[in-house]
N, C-alpha and C positions, 0 to 999 in steps of 0.2 A: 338459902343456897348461895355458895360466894357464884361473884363472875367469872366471866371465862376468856382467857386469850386469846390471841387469833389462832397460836400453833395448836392449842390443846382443840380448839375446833374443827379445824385440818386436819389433827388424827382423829376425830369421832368420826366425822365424813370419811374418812379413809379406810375407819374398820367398819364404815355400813352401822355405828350406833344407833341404835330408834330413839331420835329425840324430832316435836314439832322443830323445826326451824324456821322463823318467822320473819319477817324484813318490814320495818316500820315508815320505810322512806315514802318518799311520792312514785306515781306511776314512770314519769319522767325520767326519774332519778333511777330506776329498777330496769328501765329501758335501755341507758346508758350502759348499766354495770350489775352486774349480778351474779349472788351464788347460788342459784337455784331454790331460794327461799321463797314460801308462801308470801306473798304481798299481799298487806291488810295496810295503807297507811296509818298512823296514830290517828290522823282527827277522825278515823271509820272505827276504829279498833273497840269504841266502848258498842257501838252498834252493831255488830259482828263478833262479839263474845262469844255467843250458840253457838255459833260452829267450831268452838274450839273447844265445847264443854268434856268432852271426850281426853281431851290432854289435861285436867285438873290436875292429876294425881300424877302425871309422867313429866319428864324432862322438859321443858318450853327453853329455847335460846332463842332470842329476840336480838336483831341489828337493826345499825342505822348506818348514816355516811360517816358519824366520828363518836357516837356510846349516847349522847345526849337524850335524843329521843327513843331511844332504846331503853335508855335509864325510868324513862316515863311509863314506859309503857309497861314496863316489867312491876312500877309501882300500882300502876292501875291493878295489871294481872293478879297482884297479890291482893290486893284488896277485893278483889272480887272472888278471892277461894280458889286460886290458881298456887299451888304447895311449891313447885318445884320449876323457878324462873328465873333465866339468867341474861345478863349484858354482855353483847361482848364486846371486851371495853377496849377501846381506840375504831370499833365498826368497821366497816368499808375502806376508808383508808388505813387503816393498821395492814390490812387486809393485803391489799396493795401493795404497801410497804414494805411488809415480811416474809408475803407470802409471795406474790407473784415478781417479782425484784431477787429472789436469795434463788 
């Protein structure tokens, strides 16, 4: 599945899409800023799979502060039999930049 931009994610959230939407960052980092994404940081993500076994076959968008560890995560995801995962790529600050700035 390709990535996703910050606009094309702002209209999913906008029409109420059903997709996981996931936040890869630290607790910290989630504290500061957030788009109401499920926080699982990366280095918990491979221990807290189960609870996302339900989203295999559905939508999964995974963020970070800039796509990086989002990119990771979304590789783990697939390797573990996750079908349908995406970056979204520039993360939190794209985010910032495009969306809450215009």
């Amino acid at each position: 599945m390709n990535d996703i931009d910050v606009l094309e994610l702002k209209q999913k959230i906008d029409r109420g899409d059903d997709f996981l939407f996931l936040d890869v960052r630290e607790v910290h980092e989630y504290e500061q800023f957030n788009l109401n994404a499920k926080l699982i940081p990366l280095g918990n993500l491979m221990s807290q799979l189960d609870e996302l076994e339900d989203y295999k076959e559905k939508e999964v968008i995974v963020h970070c502060r800039s796509g990086a560890r989002s990119g990771n995560a979304k590789q783990l995801m697939m390797q573990s039999g996750f079908k349908n995962v995406r970056n979204v790529l520039g993360g939190v600050l794209a985010w910032q930049d495009q969306i809450i700035k215009s």
